[in-house]
C-alpha angles and dihedrals in degrees: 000000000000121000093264101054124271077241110066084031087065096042106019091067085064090067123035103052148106131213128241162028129276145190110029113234101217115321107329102216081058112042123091102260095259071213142006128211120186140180157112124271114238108214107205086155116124085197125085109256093203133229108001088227092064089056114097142151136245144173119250110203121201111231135171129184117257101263094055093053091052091051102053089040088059096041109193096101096116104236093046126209086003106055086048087067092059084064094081134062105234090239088069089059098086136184119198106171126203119172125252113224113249127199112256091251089085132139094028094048121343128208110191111193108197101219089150127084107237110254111257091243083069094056134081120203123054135253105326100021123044135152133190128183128193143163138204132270145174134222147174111237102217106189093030105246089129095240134101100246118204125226137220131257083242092050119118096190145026128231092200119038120206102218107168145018146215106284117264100054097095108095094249096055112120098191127045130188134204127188102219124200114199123183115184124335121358118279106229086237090081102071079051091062095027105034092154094036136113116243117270124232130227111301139007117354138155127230118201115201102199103188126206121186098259098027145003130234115204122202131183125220127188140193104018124019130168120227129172131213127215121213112202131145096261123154091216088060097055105050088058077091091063124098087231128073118249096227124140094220100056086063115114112248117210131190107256101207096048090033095064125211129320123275122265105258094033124122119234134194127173116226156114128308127202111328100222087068119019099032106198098327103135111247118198108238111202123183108194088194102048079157089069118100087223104071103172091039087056100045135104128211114214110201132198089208133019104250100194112043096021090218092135146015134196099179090103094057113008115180117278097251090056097129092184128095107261129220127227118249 
């Protein structure tokens, strides 16, 4: 297990991310791939993904504002990863997108040389340490500019659709792979990531975190690496094309009792909240726009107790509409 938890690792990486690759290092049809990844894509969708020629890859990075990194780095906020979090407005979670080239054999099979230096937006750490971790992803691009486009919290549809990701993020995968970027020296995240893992040289490398039921190895591979994706239909995938973060933990929290019932139209749903603070205490989601195409973005959660400050608990007497199980003080 890392020191974060395999968990949030396997899932975490779905929601704090931005998609791209920056600055070109020469002319890219030219220059030597700095790294290869290569694959097939393994279609397990009932749904119709729609002309072969919409379907493309791109790389997902994993980003956090700076307080957020510092926070983690230090690791005494109690709460850990997740009540970093807390220490950023969402607003400050952004997610600029610029496409990564593909190799015409996509869809069938892909191959993704990385000839491009990632943007520093897609980067944590500052000038003379900076670290930046992605995965890959696949989309349909629905109106054909060849870029993943974002939409808005407001938005009722999506132009592109996300429809699969980079294989061992289902809860049964045994084996998970990053693609790591490291510029300088190493930034002191990385032993929060990878925590069992060796230290990566300059560029563009690949960690591999390979889980038993009692340990992890970790290997690190360079140059070429193969790497599957897996299209299935999964929530999670399709609000990657959201502005805002899927994370549980940039959802606003609201006092149920003072807050009142939900409003008529909304959709609701009992169950559980983040772990490192609620445990497994059921928690009433309520999205007010169920007609959004951002679900997460657009829900609330209602508490019985506040999980980060203490300063109240309901637990004792909740209102008399709470429809969730409720836990014992």
């Amino acid at each position: 297990m890392t020191t974060m938890g395999r968990g949030f690792w396997k899932w975490g990486l779905l929601t704090l991310a931005l998609v791209g690759c920056g600055g070109v290092l020469g002319d890219e049809a030219e220059d030597e791939p700095m790294l290869t990844l290569e694959g097939t894509l393994q279609n397990t969708a009932s749904s119709e993904l729609g002309s072969a020629d919409r379907l493309r890859a791109a790389l997902l990075w994993d980003t956090w504002p700076k307080a957020v990194v510092d926070c983690i780095v230090q690791g005494t906020t109690p709460g850990g990863f997740a009540n970093c979090q807390r220490l950023s407005p969402k607003s400050s979670f952004h997610h600029p997108g610029v496409e990564v080239q593909v190799d015409g054999r996509f869809p069938n099979t892909f191959s993704m040389p990385l000839r491009r230096l990632p943007e520093p937006g897609a980067l944590m750490g500052e000038e003379g340490s900076w670290l930046g971790v992605a995965h890959v992803l696949a989309y349909v691009d629905g109106n054909g500019n060849r870029k993943l486009d974002r939409v808005s919290n407001e938005a009722t549809s999506s132009t592109d659709i996300v429809v699969g990701f980079q294989e061992g993020f289902s809860e049964d995968s045994t084996e998970t792979s990053s693609i790591v970027y490291r510029e300088g020296a190493l930034h002191p995240i990385f032993n929060k990531m990878f925590p069992n893992c060796p230290e990566v040289p300059q560029g563009y490398s690949v960690l591999t975190v390979r889980y038993t039921s009692t340990s992890e190895e970790c290997f690190l591979k360079t140059r070429k690496v193969d790497l599957n994706i897996i299209l299935e239909a999964q929530e999670a995938f399709l609000e990657l094309a959201c502005v805002q973060p899927n994370a549980l933990v940039l959802i606003d929290t609201v006092r149920a009792s003072t807050q009142g019932p939900p409003p008529p139209g909304s959709t609701q749903r009992c169950g559980t909240y983040v772990y490192a603070a609620s445990r497994l205490e059921q928690v009433l989601y309520v999205n007010p726009h169920p007609e959004r195409f951002c679900s997460t973005a657009n829900t609330v959660a209602y508490t019985l107790r506040d999980y980060w400050d203490g300063t109240w608990d309901d637990r004792d007497s909740p209102p008399s509409w709470w429809p969730c199980p409720v836990t014992a003080p």
